[in-house]
N, C-alpha and C positions, 0 to 999 in steps of 0.2 A: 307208820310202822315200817314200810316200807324203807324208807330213809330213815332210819334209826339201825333198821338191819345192814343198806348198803356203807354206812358209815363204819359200823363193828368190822365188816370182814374187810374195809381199805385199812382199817387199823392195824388189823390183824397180818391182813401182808406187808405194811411197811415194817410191823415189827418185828415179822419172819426177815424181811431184806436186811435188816441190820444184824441180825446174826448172821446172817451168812455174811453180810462184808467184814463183821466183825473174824468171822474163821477164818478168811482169805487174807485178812490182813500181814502187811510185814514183819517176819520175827529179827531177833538179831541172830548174829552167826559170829563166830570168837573161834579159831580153829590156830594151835599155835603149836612149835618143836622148837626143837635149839637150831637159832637160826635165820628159822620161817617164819610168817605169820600170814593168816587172811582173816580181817576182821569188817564184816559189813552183814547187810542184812539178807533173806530170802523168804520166796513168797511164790504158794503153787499157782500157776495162773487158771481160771475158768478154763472147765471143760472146753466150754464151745471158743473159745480162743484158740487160733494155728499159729502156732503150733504150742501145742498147754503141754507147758512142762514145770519145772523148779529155775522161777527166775533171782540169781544170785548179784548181787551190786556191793563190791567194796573192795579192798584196797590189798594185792598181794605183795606184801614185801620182806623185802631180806633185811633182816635184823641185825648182821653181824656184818657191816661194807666189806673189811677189809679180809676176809678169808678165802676170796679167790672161787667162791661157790653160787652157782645159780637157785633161782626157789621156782617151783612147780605148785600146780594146781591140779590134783591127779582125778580123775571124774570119771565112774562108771554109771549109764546109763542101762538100766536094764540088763537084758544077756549080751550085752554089746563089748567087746572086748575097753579098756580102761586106757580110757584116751588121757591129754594136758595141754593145762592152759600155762605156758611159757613167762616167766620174769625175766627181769633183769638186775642184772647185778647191779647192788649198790643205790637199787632205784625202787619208789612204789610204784606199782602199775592199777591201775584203775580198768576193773575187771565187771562188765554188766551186759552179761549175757543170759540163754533161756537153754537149759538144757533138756532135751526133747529127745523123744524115740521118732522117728519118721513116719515107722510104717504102721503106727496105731494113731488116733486121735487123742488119747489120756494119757498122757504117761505116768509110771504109779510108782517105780521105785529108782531112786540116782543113788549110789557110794561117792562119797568125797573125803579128801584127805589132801593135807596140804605137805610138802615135799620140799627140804633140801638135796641139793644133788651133788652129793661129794664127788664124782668123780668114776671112773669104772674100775678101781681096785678095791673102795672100798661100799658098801650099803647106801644107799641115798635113807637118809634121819629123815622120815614121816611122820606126822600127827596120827592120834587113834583114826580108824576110818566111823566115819560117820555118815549113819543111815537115814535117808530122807522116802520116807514114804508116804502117800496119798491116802489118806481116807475115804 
């Protein structure tokens, strides 16, 4: 009886551990404007991972070479003022980093928005901002 019971509850938590890998796993990410583009995937990392935040891997590029304009990768973390992650013109850049709050262990909420940069006379053309929250 006894081994009939410790066999149920390893069952039981192998099959709790696959949903939770299964919730952790990688979604994709598509975020596009005239111009711009960042298309790869993201994935919150475990709490107890340092530093656990929203890890992002794929590809930021300029879509239009020849118009003389840079593309941005615009990232608010938390209440943290809205930092970027910088392209290049004419080029894709291969972007896989872990955006993180420092001074907590979970981090729970990032804004992103990917950005062409026309220039300082006129708007830099941004994608909608899009909210990534933690469960």
């Amino acid at each position: 009886m006894r081994k009939l019971a410790a066999a149920v509850v390893a069952a039981g938590l192998f099959a709790g551990g696959i949903g939770v890998a299964a919730a952790d796993s990688e979604h994709r990410l598509v975020m596009k404007t005239q111009g711009a583009a960042f298309v790869g995937t993201y994935q919150w990392d475990p709490a107890n991972k340092v530093p656990s935040g929203l890890h992002v891997k794929g590809l930021l590029r300029d879509e239009v070479d020849n118009d003389g304009h840079n593309v941005y990768l615009r990232v608010k973390v938390e209440a943290y003022p809205w930092g970027e992650v910088r392209g290049v013109q004419r080029k894709d850049i291969r972007i896989d980093r872990v955006f993180s709050d420092g001074a907590v262990l979970k981090t729970k909420e990032i804004r992103m928005q990917v950005c062409l940069d026309r220039g300082s006379f006129r708007p830099d053309n941004c994608s909608r901002e899009r909210l990534f929250a933690r469960r």
